[in-house]
C-alpha positions in Angstrom: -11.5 102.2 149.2 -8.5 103.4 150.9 -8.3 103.1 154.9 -7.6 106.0 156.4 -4.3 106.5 158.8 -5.5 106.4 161.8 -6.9 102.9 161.2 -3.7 101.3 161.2 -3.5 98.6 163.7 -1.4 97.8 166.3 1.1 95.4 166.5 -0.6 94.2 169.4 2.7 93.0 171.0 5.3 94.5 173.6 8.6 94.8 171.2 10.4 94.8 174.3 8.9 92.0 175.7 11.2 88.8 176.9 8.7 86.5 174.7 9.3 88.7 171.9 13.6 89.1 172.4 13.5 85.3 172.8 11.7 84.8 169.7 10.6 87.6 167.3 10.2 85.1 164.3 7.2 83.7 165.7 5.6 87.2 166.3 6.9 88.7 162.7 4.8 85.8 161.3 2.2 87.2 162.9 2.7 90.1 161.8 2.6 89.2 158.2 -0.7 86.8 158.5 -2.6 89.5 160.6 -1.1 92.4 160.4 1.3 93.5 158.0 1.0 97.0 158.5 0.9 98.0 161.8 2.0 100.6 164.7 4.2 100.2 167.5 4.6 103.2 170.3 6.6 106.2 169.3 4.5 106.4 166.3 6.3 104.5 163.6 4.9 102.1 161.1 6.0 98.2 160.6 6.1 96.8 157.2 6.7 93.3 157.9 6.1 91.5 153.9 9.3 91.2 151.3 7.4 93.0 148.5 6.3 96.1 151.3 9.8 96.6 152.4 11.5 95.9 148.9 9.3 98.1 147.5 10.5 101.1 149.7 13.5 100.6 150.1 14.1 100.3 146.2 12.5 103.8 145.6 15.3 106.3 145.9 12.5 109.2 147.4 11.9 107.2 150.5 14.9 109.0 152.6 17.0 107.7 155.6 16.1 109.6 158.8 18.5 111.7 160.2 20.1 109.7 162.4 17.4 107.3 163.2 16.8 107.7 166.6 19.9 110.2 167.2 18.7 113.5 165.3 21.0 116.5 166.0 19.8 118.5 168.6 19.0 122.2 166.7 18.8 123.8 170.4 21.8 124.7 171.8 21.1 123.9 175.5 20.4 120.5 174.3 23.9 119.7 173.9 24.1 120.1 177.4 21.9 117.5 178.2 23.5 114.8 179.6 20.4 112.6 178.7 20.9 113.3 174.7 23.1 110.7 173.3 26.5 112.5 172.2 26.5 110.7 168.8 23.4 112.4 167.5 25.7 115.8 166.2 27.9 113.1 165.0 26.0 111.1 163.0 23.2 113.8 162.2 26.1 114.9 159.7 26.7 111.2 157.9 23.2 110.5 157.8 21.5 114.0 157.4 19.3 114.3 154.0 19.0 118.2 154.0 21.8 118.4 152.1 22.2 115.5 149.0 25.1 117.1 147.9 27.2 116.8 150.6 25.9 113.3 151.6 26.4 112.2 147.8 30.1 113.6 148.3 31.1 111.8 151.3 29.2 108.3 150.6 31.1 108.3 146.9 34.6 109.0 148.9 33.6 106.3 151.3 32.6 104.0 149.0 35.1 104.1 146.7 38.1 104.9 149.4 36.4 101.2 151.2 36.1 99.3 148.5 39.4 99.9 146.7 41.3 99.6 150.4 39.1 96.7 151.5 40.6 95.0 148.4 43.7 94.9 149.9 42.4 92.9 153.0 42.4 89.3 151.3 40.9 86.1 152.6 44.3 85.1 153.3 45.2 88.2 155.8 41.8 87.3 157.9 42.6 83.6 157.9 45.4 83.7 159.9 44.0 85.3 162.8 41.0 83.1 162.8 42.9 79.9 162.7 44.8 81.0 165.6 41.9 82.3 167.6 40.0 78.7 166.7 42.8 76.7 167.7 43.4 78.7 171.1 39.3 77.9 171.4 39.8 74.4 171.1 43.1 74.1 173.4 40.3 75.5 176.3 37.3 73.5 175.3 34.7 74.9 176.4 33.9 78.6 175.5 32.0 81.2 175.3 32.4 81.4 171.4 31.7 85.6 171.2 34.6 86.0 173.4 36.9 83.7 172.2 36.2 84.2 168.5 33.6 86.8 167.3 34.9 89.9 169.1 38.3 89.3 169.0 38.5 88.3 165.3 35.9 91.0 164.3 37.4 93.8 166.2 41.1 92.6 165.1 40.1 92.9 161.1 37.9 96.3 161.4 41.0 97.9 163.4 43.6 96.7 161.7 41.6 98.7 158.8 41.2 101.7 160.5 45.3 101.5 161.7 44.0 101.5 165.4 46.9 100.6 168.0 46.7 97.2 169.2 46.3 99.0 172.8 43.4 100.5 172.3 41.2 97.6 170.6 39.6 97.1 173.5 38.4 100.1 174.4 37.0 101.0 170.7 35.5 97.7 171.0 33.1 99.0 174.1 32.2 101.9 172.3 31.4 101.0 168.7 29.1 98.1 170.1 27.5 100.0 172.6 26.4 103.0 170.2 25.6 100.4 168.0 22.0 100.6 169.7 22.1 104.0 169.0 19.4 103.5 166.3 17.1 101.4 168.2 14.1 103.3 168.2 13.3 101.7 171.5 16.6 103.1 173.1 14.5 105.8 175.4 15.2 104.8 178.7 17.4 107.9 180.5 20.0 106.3 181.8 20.7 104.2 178.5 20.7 107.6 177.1 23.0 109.0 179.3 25.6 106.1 178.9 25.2 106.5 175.2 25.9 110.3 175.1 29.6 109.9 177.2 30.2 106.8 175.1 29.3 109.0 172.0 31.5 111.5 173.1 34.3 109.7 174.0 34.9 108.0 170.5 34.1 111.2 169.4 37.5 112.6 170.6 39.2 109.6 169.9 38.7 109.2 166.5 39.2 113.1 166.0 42.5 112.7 167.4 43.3 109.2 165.4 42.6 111.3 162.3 44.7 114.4 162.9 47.3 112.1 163.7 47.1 110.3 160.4 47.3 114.0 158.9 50.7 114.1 160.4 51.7 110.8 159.8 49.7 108.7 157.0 50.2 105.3 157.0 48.5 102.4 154.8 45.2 102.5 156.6 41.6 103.6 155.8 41.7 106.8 157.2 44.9 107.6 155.6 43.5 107.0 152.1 40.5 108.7 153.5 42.3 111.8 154.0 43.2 111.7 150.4 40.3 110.7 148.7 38.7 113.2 146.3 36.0 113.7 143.5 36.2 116.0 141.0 38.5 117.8 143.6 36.6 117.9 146.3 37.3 116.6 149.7 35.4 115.6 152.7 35.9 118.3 155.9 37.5 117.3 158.9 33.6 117.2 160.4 32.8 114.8 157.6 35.8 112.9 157.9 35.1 112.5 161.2 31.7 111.5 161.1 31.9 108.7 158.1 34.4 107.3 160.1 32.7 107.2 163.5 29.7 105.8 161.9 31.7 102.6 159.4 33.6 102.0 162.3 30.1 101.7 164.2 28.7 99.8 161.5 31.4 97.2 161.4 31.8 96.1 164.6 28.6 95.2 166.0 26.5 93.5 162.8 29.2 91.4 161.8 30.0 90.2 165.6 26.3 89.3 165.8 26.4 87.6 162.2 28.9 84.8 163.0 27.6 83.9 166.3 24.1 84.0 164.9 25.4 81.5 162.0 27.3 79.6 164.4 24.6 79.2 166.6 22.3 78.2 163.4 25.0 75.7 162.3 25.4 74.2 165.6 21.5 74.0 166.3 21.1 72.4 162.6 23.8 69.2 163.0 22.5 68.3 159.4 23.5 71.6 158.0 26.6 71.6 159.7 27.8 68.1 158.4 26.7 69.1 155.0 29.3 72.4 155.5 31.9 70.3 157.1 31.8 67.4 154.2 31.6 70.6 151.7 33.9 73.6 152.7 33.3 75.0 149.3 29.7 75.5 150.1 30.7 78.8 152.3 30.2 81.4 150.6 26.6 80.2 149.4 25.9 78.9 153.0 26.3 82.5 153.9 23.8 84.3 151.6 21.2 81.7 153.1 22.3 82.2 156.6 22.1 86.1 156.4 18.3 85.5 155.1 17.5 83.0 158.3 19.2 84.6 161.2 20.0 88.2 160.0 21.3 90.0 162.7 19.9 93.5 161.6 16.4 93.2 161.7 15.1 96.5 160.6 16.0 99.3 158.4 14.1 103.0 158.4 12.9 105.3 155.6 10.8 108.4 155.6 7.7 108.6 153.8 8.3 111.3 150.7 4.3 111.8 150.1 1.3 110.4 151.1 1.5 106.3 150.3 -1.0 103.8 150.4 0.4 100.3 151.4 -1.8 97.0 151.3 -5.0 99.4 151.9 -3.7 101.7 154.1 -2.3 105.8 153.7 0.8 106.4 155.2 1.5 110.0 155.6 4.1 112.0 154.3 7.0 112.6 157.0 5.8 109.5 158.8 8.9 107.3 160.1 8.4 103.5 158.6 10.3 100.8 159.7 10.9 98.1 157.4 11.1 94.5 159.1 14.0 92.8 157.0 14.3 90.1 159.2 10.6 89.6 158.6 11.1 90.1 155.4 13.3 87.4 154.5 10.7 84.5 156.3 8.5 85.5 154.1 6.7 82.4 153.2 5.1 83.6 149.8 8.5 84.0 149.0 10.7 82.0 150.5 10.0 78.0 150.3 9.8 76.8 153.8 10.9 79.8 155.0 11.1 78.9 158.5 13.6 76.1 157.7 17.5 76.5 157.0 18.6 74.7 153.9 22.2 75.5 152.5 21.5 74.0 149.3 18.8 76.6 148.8 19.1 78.9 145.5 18.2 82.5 144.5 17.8 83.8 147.9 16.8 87.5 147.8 17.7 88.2 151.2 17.4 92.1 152.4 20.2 91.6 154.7 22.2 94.4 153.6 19.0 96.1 152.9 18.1 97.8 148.9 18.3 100.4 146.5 19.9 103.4 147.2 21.0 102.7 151.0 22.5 99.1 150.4 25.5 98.1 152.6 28.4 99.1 150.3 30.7 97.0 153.2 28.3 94.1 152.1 31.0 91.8 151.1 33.9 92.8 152.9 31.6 91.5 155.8 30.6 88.6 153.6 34.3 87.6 153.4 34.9 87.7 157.1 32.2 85.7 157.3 33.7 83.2 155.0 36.7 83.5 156.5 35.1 82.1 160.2 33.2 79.8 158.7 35.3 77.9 157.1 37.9 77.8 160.0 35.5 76.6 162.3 34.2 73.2 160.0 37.7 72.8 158.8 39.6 72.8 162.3 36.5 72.5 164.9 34.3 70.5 162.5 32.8 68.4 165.6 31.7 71.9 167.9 28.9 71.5 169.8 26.4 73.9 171.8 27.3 73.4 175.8 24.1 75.1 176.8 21.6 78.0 175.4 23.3 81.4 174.6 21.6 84.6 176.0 20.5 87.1 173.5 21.1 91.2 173.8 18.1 92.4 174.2 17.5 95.0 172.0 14.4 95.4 169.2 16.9 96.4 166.2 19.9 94.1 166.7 19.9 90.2 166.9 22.5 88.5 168.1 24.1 86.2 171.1 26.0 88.0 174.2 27.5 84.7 175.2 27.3 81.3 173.3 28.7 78.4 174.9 31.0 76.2 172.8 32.2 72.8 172.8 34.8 73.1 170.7 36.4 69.5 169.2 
């Protein structure tokens, strides 16, 4: 007999809680013993088992939101609202599903602009400035490993793709990671808000000037093959142009900044896993597929409910906003072995890092191959690193990751 909606459950936890930012595994197992559908304020819906949020995100009717938690404001006064972040008209445009053809348009031009540039960005062009960023790290010592090697060498690779001047790294930096939480659906507080819409303005502008002055002088970047891309002879508008940008330039900042020091920090807290990497170098690009399923640093995606859906007994309604637990996901014990456990020798790991089906990262292994690229400096010229103390975590619901993690590097 099916349940009706209004039965689902609560999640019967504060998402925002300190016990839950310090540790949402042990309340996402919870989750998926008790209550793997469930509710949290705001009125979305948590899938928190691998088959629930496989299962919707490999169906191709199950929509992104428009903007997650950034929809474009329709009333015109609302743009005046200093209180509405300023990315929402930005990304309501790359992330909109009113209008597939558009959408299918710019994501083919992004994807295959991305990929065929990305190519060009080898192994051997990241590895130089990781080496030198790990061996300034082990000259000091002791660091604060985000600083001294996840920002810098993450920031240096995605704007060196996007031709951004060396003097203005910084400051693209601060913006791309602080709109990151953009699409945290627990992003409400007004003054957040606030600081989101200047930032969102403010990259805004920049990039739309970056881009007109690639128009006038193209170099080798991504937005000068960008500019160029076509289909069938069609270009993307200098809104969409804009927009794609803003939001890959978003999207490969933060995540991947978050992914190394998460791995890091899993390597360092896991001394056997480590050795095992340091006595097998080779092992890195398997190492990473299994460190993406243990300490993913996205832990949700979002889909929209295309009809009425019944899920482990209970009707979700069409429209409704569901939020698919992927960090969840990949603990799953009925899927995983020991799911709880990091094991690099483990094989065929499914992991939803990059999420499914239509909406999968098409950056997937240009970020893998960063990834790589830290990894294997760090347990080839700092194989004897050590924590000097407990990192501090952002706090936010829909990114994981360390704000500081001290290093002993040796």
């Amino acid at each position: 007999m099916t349940i009706d909606m209004t039965a689902i459950p609560s999640a019967g936890f504060d998402l925002s809680s300190p016990e839950f930012q310090k540790d949402p595994y042990s309340f996402y197992r919870q989750l998926r013993r008790d209550t793997p559908v469930a509710r949290i304020p705001g009125d979305f819906v948590l899938l928190s088992r691998y088959e629930q949020c496989r299962r919707i995100l490999s169906d191709p009717a199950w929509s992104m939101p428009t903007g997650f938690a950034c929809t474009a404001p329709t009333d015109a006064d609302a743009e005046d609202d200093p209180n509405i972040p300023g990315m929402r008209r930005t990304l309501g445009v790359a992330t909109t599903n009113e209008a597939d053809a558009d959408e299918a348009l710019a994501r083919t031009l992004m994807v295959r602009t991305f990929t065929k540039h990305a190519a060009r960005q080898v192994k051997e062009r990241m590895a130089e400035p990781a080496n030198q960023l790990i061996d300034r790290a082990l000259d000091e010592g002791d660091v604060d490993f985000m600083s001294a090697f996840c920002t810098p060498f993450v920031t240096g690779v995605i704007c060196d793709f996007f031709g951004v001047p060396a003097s203005d790294r910084s400051m693209v930096t601060q913006w791309a990671v602080q709109l990151a939480d953009t699409f945290d659906p627990l992003m409400q507080c007004d003054q957040e808000m606030a600081l989101q819409g200047q930032a969102g303005r403010e990259f805004s502008d920049y990039m739309a000037k970056l881009v007109s002055e690639r128009r006038r002088n193209p170099g080798e970047d991504f937005l000068s093959a960008l500019l160029t891309a076509e289909d069938k002879g069609q270009r993307l508008s200098d809104e969409e142009l804009l927009t794609t940008s803003v939001c890959l330039a978003i999207a490969a900042t933060s995540p991947p900044i978050l992914f190394i020091g998460l791995a890091v920090w899993s390597l360092l807290r896991h001394p056997d896993q480590l050795a095992l990497l340091v006595a097998n170098p080779d092992m890195v690009p398997s190492a990473i597929e299994e460190l993406l399923r243990f300490a993913s640093p996205v832990q949700f995606t979002m889909r929209v409910a295309p009809d009425d859906h019944v899920v482990d007994g209970y009707r979700i309604r069409r429209g409704e906003n569901v939020i698919a637990l992927i960090a969840s996901a990949n603990r799953d014990e009925t899927v995983f072995a020991d799911s709880e456990r990091l094991d690099l020798t483990r094989q065929g790991s499914p992991h939803l890092a990059f999420g499914h089906g239509r909406y999968y990262c098409f950056g997937s292994n240009f970020a893998r191959t960063e990834a790589q690229v830290a990894l294997t400096a760090l347990v080839t010229r700092a194989p004897k690193s050590s924590l000097a103390g407990e990192p501090e975590m952002i706090q936010r619901f829909g990114n994981r990751g360390p704000s500081s993690l001290p290093v002993t590097m040796r």
